[in-house]
N, C-alpha and C positions, 0 to 999 in steps of 0.2 A: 810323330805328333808335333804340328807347327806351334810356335811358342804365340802368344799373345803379344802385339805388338810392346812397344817400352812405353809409350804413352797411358796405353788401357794399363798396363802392371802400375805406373806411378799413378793414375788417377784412384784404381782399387785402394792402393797401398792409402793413400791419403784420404780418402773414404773410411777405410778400417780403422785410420787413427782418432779419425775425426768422430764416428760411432763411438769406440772404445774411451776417448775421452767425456764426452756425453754421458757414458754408463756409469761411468767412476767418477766424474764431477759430485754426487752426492755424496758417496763414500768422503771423497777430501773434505768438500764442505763441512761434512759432521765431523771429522779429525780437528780440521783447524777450529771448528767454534768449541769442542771439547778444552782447548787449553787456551779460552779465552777470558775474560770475567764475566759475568752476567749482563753487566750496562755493556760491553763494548759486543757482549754475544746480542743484546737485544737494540745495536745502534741501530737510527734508519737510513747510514750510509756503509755499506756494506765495508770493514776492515780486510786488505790483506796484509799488512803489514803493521804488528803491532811485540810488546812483552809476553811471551805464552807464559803460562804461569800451570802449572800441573796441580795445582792444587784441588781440584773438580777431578780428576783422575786417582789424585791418593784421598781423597776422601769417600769414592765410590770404592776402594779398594779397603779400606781401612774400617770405616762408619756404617759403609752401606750391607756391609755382611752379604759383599758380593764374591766371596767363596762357596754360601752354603747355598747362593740361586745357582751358579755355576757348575756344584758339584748334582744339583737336583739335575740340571740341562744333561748333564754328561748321561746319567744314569738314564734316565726318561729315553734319552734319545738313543743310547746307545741298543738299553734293554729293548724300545719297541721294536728296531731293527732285528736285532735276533728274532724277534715274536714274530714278524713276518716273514721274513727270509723258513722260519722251520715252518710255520703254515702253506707258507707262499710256494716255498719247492716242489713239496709233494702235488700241491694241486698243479702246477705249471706241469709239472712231467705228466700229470694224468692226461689234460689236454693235451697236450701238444705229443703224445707216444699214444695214447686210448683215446682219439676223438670219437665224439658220437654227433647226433647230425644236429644235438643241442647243444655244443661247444660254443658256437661262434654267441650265440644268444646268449648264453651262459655268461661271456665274457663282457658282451654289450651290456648285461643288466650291474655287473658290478661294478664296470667304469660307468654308468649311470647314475651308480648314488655318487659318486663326487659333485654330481651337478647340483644337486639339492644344496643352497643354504644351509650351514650347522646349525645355525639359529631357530630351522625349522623343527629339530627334536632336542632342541636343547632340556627344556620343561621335562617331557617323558628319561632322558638320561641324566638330570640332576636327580630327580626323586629316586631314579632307581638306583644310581649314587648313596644318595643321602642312607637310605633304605637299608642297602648292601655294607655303609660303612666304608665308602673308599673315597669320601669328602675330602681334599685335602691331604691324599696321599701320591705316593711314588708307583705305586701297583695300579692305580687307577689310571693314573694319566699313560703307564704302559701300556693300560687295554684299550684308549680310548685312541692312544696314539697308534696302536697297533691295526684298530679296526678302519680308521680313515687314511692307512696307508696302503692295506693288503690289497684292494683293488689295485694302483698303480704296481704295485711291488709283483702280484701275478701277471698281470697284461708284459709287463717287458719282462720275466723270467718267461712266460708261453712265447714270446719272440724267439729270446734267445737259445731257448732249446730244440725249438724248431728247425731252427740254424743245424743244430748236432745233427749230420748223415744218421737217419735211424739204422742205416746198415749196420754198422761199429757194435749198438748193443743189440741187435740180432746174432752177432756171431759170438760176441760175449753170452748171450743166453744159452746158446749151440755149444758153447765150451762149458758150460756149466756152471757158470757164473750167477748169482742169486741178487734178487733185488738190491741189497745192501752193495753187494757188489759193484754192482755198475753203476750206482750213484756213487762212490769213492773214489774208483777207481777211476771209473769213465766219462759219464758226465757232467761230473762237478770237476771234474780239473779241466774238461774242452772248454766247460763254458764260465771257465772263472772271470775272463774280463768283464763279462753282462752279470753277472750274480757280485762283482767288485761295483758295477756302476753301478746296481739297483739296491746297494745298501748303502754308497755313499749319497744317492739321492735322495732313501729313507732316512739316513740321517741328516740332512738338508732342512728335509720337510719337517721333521718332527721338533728340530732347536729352532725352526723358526715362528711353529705350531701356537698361536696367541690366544684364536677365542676361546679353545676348552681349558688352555692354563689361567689363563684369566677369571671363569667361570665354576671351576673345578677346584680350585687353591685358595689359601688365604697366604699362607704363611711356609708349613711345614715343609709341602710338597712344590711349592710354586717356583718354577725356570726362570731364566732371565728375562723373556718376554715377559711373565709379569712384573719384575725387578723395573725392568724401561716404563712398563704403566703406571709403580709408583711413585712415577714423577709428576705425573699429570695430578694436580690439585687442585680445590677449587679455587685457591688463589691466583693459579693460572700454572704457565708451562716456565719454569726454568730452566731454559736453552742450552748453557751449559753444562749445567748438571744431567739434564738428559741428554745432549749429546755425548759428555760423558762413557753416562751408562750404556747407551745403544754402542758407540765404539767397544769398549768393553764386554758387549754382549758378544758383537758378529767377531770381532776379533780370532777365537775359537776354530771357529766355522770358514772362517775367510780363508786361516790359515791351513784349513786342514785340506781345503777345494785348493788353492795353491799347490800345495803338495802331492795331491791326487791330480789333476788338473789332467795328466796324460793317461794316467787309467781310467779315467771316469769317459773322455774321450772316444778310448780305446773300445772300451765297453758299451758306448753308446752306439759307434760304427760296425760291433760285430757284428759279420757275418753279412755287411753291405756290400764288398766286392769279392764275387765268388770266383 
């Protein structure tokens, strides 16, 4: 295979930097006006060189009882993931090992409701909220988070098990191996890259998740995205203080796609070169 000339490689290569800096220019942005003061966060000559002062960071840490939104993120996010991963498995393996000739519809109609606006059932899912008693709690925003995630979470688990040779659990069945079985043993460990990338994506979505934490919370149950919205006042926006706390927020999250960065990858590419 002939290499690409050095010109096309250094023009890519400086393309890539030049992208990658664009993407992350806002991240920095909100880092450096986080440890700046308000007057010098809200001058209209834009500071890169100035005294940071952390003081907007240990007072979101300290004041803003940005532990117990943090700890509600973890929980929320981590529980709806489980919730759809145990719903989400069983149906992927049904599609993708028992198709029937209403699979493919099946699957077009549940990546469909993603399309709809939240705002459009907002009204009918607060009263029944309200109703059921899960106002402002952590099991609510599990179901609410679990239910607008399960579409994407089965569309790539029906991918990725596709992916699995059905041959493997035909001779497992012929050995006499039992449902439990060959999801233990067989096709949860083939396809752990895609069931690793589809819960770090579920957790992704769900700590990023703002209109129904916003809508659904006051106080008890509410994440760090509503934590970032009560900084908006009516007296306006305090820039450093919200940048602050959105640093703070993604922080978490940032760090944990970092860390995962070559599974999530991994998992996304299975099963692309056969």
């Amino acid at each position: 295979m002939r290499r690409a000339p050095a010109a096309t490689r250094l023009s890519l290569s400086v393309l890539g930097w030049i992208v990658g800096g664009i993407t992350f220019f806002p991240i920095f942005w909100m880092a450096i006006t986080s440890v700046k003061t308000e007057a010098q966060a809200i001058s209209s000559t834009p500071l890169l060189f100035f005294r940071p002062t952390f003081e907007n960071l240990a007072n979101m840490i300290d004041g803003g009882d940005y532990l117990h939104f943090a700890t509600n993120s973890v929980i929320v996010s981590f529980g709806s993931t489980a919730a759809a991963l145990l719903l989400g498995i069983p149906a992927a393996y049904a599609m993708a090992y028992y198709p029937t000739h209403r699979t493919k519809d099946l699957l077009l109609w549940m990546l469909s409701t993603k399309m709809m606006p939240s705002v459009g059932v907002l009204v009918p899912v607060y009263l029944i909220f309200r109703d059921a008693g899960l106002l402002d709690t952590r099991i609510g925003l599990v179901g609410i988070y679990t239910l607008a995630n399960l579409p994407i979470a089965v569309w790539m688990l029906y991918s990725f098990f596709r992916d699995v040779p059905h041959e493997i659990l035909e001779a497992a069945r012929m050995d006499g191996a039992g449902f439990l079985q060959q999801m233990l043993w067989l096709l949860l460990p083939l396809a752990a890259p895609g069931i690793a990338a589809t819960a770090l994506l579920t957790i992704i979505l769900s700590w990023n998740e703002t209109f129904w934490s916003i809508n659904l919370t006051s106080s008890d149950a509410a994440p760090l995205t509503a934590f970032i919205a009560s900084f908006s006042s009516p007296e306006g926006l305090f820039w450093a203080r919200l940048s602050a706390a959105s640093l703070l927020a993604i922080a978490p999250i940032l760090a944990l796609g970092w860390m995962t960065q070559r599974q999530l990858v991994r998992g996304l590419t299975f099963g692309a070169v056969k």
